[in-house]
C-alpha positions, 0 to 999 in steps of 0.5 A, a space after each residue: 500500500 506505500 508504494 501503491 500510494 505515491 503512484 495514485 497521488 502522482 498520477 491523479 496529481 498530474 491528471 487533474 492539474 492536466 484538465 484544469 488549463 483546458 476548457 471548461 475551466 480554462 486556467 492556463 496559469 496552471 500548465 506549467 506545473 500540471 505534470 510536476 507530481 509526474 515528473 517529481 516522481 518518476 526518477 524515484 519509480 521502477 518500470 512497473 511504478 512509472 507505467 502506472 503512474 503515467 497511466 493514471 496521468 493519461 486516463 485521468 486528464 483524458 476522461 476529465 477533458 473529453 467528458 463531452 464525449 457522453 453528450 456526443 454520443 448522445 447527440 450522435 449516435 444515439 448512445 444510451 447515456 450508460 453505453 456513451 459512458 463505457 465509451 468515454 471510459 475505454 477511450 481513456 484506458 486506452 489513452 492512457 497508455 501515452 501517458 504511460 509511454 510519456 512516463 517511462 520517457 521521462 523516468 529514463 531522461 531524468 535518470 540518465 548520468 546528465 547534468 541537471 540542466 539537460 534534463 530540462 531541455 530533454 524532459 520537454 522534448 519527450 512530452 512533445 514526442 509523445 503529444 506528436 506521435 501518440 494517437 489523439 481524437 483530437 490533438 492537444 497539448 498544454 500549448 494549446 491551453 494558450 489560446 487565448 494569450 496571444 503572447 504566449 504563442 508567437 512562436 508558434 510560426 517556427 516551431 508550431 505549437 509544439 513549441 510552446 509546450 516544449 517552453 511550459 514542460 522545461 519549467 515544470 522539470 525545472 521546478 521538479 528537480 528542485 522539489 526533488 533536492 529540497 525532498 532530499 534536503 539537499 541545496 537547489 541547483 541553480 542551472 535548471 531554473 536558469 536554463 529554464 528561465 532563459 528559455 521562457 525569457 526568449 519565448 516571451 521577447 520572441 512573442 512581444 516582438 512579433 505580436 507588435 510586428 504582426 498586429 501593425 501588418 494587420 492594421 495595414 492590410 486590406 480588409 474582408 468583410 464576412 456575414 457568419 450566419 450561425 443559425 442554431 440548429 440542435 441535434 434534434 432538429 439536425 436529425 429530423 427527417 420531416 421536410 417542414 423541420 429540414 425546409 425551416 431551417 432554410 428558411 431560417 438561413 435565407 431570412 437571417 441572411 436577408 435582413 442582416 446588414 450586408 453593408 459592403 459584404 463580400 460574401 456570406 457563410 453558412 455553417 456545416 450542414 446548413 443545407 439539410 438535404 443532399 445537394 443539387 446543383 441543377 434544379 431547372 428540370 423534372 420533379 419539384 422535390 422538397 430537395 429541388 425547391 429548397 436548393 432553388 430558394 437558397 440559389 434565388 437568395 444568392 440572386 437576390 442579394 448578389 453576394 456569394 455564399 459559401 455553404 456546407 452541405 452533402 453531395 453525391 458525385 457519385 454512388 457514395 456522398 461527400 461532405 463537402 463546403 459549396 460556393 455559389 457565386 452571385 448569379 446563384 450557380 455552383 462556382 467552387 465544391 471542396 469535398 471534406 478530406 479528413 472524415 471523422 471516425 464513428 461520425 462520417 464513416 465506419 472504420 473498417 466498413 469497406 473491407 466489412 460492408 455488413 458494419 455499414 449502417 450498424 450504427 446510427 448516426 454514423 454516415 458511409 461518406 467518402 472523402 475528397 482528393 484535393 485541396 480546394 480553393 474559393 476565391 472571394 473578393 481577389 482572395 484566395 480562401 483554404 476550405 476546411 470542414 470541422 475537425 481538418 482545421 485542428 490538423 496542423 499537418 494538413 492545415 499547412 498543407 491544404 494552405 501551401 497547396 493554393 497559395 491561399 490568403 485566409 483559412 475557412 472553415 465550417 463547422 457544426 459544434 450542436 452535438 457537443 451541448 454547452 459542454 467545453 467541447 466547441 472551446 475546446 474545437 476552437 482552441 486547437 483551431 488558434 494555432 493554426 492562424 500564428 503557425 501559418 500567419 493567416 487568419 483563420 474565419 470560423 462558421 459554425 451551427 451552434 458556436 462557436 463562431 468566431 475569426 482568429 487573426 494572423 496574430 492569434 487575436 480572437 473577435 467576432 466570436 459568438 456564444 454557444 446556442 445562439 442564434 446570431 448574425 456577425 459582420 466580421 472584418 479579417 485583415 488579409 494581406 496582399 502578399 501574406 509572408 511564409 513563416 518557418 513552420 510553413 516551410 519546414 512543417 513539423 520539423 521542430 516536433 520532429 527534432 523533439 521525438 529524434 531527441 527523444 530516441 536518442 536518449 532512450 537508445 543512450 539509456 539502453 547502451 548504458 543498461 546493456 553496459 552496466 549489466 556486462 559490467 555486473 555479469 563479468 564482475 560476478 563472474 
């Protein structure tokens, strides 16, 4: 039971100061020190000790994190709320296994024969290994906990987010070794807070200098004025097959566009699945449909106003559908499609379901879409737009890629947060969403069903946002300059989280050959 103790204490230590920084209670002060227990702890642990400890860490911090993922499954699948719950629960045994692969890491950097102040460049680098290369429902690390303190995530146009948790990690190691040497009674080294301090110090200058830069680069550069339409359409309503739910809710969307002040507009989006039935591009010839009469008010409405709309909705280019963000240009008619790449997992298709075709349509709720091939480009007023859908804007990777690919000025995205509730989750959609407008240096403009809607500047400022369950219509100005810059991480990628994970091996190779030594040593001194 003593030995059992100290693990459970470490590892709902860390777990818990993990959940605090994120949303729903958004207390970022605490990241620095939310893997401290952890990190006091592991050098002292065997293998077995620093697994479960990093366990528990993983599987706490997940389920208090993810909690949404009841209502999701609720709202979505039509779980039984017992049955959602055993899902959040095996997602955060699974999960925790990063955790315990993070504390093996750092129970082996942290007892490799290093000077101290080397342990708070390598711990940090394990942390972000393991953020990187481990499997996420949606990717998140403590940098992301930031989101709303533009300083401190400037840096992120070099070393992607990834940077701003290697800073906040080599400061919770810091402050562990101390722990560690005052617990032992005996007298802090002063090199590991010293390194740490000089880290934290040029991440800090790095982001006030750029944050200045990037912000007069904004008040310069040509403005693009957006109408979000966030039409509030529950799950309930999302769900209905009665053709007077689905025709109301494009009714709701046209009215709300139609009286909202378009006073020098140049375009208007709509969310994520705003048009609720597939789409149709020709709507001249045969049968009147409620599908056919409802794209031929929305193209009659684009007419009307002489604005064009950027809109999510399902397309069937062929036996399988897409879902795919449409733009109509102002005559009414289909001017661009992007087909979603990136498809959600248990959302927009059933894995395995091509290889087993009798898994399709097991689950409710759970589509059969197929994803699309190319990056897509929608011009709006002289600049180029990325399109994006939902979860793709939280993918560094692919972000990067989708914006590099067509030159793009602005990254677009829709996205319907409805299945979530009033939980943390569309704060926490958001948050991972931040980082890609500093990585990359391009604003990013956010429509959503239900909220939250929102534009986050080159310079991680957020404005315009909305609130969660409201029914809202935002003007929005988003500065896009006529010649946006190539930051680093635009050229480089994920090179720094990459330079972190060959860190990483590394290290545990050098621990491996000085075991292997040591045992020789041992075996032939017995012998």
């Amino acid at each position: 039971m003593r030995r059992v103790l100290p693990i459970v204490a470490a590892g709902v230590g860390s777990g818990v100061l993990t959940i605090l920084p994120f949303p729903d209670l958004g207390w970022w002060v605490v990241a620095p020190i939310a893997l401290v227990p952890l990190l006091v702890a592991v050098p002292s642990l065997g293998l077995r000790g620093a697994l479960l400890t990093g366990w528990i860490t993983g599987a706490v911090s997940l389920a208090g994190i993810f909690h949404w993922i009841v209502p999701t499954a609720v709202n979505l699948a039509q779980f039984p709320t017992w049955a959602a719950a055993l899902v959040l629960g095996a997602y955060a045994i699974v999960y925790g296994l990063n955790g315990a692969a993070m504390a093996v890491a750092l129970r082996t950097i942290l007892r490799l024969p290093l000077p101290a102040w080397a342990a708070v460049l390598l711990a940090p680098a394990a942390v972000v290994a393991v953020d990187f290369v481990g499997p996420h429902l949606f990717p998140f690390t403590l940098g992301n906990t930031y989101w709303r303190v533009p300083l401190l995530i400037q840096g992120a146009d070099v070393t992607g987010i990834e940077g701003a948790t290697y800073v906040t990690v080599a400061v919770s190691t810091a402050i562990a070794l101390a722990l560690r040497d005052l617990w032992a009674r005996r007298r802090p080294s002063l090199l590991p807070g010293g390194v740490a301090i000089v880290l934290l110090a040029a991440w800090l200058a790095y982001g006030a200098v750029r944050l200045q830069s990037v912000r007069e680069d904004e008040a310069a550069a040509p403005v693009l004025r957006l109408l979000l339409v966030q039409p509030d359409a529950r799950p309930d309503e999302r769900r209905s097959r009665d053709p007077k739910v689905r025709d109301g809710l494009v009714d709701r969307l046209i009215a709300m566009s139609r009286t909202a002040d378009r006073t020098g507009v140049d375009a208007v989006i709509w969310p994520e699945g705003a048009f609720p039935y597939e789409w149709v591009a020709t709507t001249g010839a045969g049968a009147v449909t409620y599908q056919v009469r409802a794209a031929r008010l929305v193209k009659e409405m684009v007419r009307e106003v002489g604005i064009p709309l950027v809109f999510g909705a399902i397309t069937r280019p062929d036996e399988r559908g897409r879902n795919s963000m449409l733009m109509l240009g102002p005559d009414g008619e289909e001017a661009n499609r992007y087909d979603k790449r990136l498809l959600l997992a248990f959302g927009e298709y059933m894995p395995l379901s091509d290889t087993f075709p009798w898994l399709k349509g097991r689950v409710p709720g759970v589509g059969n879409l197929r994803e699309g091939e190319a990056f897509g480009a929608f011009t709006i007023a002289g600049h180029v737009a990325a399109p994006s859908v939902c979860y793709e804007a939280v993918q560094a990777g692919l972000t990067r890629e989708a914006v590099v690919a067509v030159d793009a000025g602005l990254i677009l995205n829709v996205t319907n947060d409805g299945w979530f509730g009033t939980s943390g989750a569309p704060r926490q959609h958001l948050m991972d969403q931040v980082p890609r407008a500093v990585e990359l240096r391009r604003p990013v403009v956010r429509a959503t069903m239900t909220g939250i809607s929102a534009v986050v500047r080159a310079s991680g400022d957020l404005v315009g946002e909305t609130g969660v369950y409201e029914r809202a219509t935002v003007v929005v100005e988003v500065p896009v300059p006529t010649d946006p810059e190539r930051t680093v991480f635009a050229v480089v990628g994920r090179a720094f989280a990459w330079a972190c994970f060959a860190a990483t091996v590394a290290a545990l190779f050098a621990a491996l050959v000085a075991y292997r030594k040591g045992k020789k040593s041992r075996s032939t001194t017995t012998g």
